[in-house]
C-alpha positions in Angstrom: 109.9 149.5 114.3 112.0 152.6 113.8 115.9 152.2 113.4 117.8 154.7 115.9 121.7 155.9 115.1 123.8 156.7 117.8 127.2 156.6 119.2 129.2 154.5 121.3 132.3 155.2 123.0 134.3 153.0 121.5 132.2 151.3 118.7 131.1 154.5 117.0 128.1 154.4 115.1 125.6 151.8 115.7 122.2 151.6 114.7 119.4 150.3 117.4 115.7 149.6 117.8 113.4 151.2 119.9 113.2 148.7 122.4 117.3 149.3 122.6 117.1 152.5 123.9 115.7 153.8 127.3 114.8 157.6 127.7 115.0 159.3 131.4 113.5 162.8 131.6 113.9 165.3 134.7 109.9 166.3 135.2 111.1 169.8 136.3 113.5 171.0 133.6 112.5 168.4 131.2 116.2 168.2 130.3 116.9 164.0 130.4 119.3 161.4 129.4 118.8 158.3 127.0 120.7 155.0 127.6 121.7 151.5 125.1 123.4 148.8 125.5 126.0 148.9 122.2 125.2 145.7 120.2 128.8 145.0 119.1 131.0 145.9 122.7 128.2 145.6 124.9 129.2 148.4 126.7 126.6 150.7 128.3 126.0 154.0 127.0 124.8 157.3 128.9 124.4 160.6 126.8 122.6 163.7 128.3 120.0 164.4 125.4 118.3 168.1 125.2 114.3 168.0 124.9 114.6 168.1 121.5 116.0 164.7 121.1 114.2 163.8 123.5 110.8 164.1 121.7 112.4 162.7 118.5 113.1 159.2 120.5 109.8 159.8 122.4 108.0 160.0 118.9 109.9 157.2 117.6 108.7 154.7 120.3 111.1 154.6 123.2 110.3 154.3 126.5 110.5 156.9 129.1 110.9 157.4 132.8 110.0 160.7 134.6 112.2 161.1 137.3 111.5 163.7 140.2 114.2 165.7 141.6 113.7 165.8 145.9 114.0 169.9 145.8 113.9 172.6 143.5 116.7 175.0 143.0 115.5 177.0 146.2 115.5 173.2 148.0 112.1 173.8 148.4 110.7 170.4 148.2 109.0 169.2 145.1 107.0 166.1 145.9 105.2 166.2 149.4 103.8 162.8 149.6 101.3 160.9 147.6 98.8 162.7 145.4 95.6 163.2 147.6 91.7 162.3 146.2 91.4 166.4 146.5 94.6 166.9 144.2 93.2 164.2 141.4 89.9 165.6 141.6 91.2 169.5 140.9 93.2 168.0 137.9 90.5 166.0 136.2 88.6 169.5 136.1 91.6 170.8 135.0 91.5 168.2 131.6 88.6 169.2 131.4 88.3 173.0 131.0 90.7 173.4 127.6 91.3 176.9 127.9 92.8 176.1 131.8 94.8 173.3 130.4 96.1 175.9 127.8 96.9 178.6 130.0 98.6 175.8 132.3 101.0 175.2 129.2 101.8 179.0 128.6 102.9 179.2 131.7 104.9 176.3 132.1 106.7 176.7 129.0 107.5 180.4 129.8 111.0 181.2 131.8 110.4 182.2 135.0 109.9 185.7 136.5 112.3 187.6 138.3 110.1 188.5 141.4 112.8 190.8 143.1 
């Protein structure tokens, strides 16, 4: 099990497990936060963590929680119910088709377009 340094408030550095820390990460921005209890004060710690870190703790082990924002930055809203059999069905072909999946990535990872 990987050993994770981080900070505490109070305690300073303190070294943790995997299972110590908890990992939340916005699905839109992918910009998160990762939590741990500090095993000397027991005092709860919340750090905002860029994606960067983010994949480190991800890689190490830690578990994760996508959390969905209810609007976009034009409070258009993001999730509009459960995923129907239609929606599922367009994504498995999605997986399935490589170059899609690719091009799905591009564009994700670019910054978005001014359209004005």
């Amino acid at each position: 099990m990987a050993t994770i340094r981080a900070t505490c408030h109070t305690c300073g550095d303190v070294e943790l497990t995997t299972t110590d820390v908890s990992v939340w990460v916005n699905a839109i921005d992918h910009k998160g936060t990762y939590s741990f209890e500090c095993p000397e004060c027991r005092a709860t710690v919340v750090k905002p963590a860029e994606p960067r870190t983010i994949d480190l703790l991800l890689a190490s082990g830690v578990a994760y929680e996508l959390s969905v924002p209810a609007c976009d930055s034009t409070g258009a809203t993001s999730v509009d119910g459960p995923i129907s059999r239609e929606e599922l069905i367009g994504f498995q072909e999605l997986l399935a088709d490589d170059e899609r999946v690719w091009a799905a990535l591009e564009s994700a990872e670019s910054p978005p377009r001014d359209r004005g």
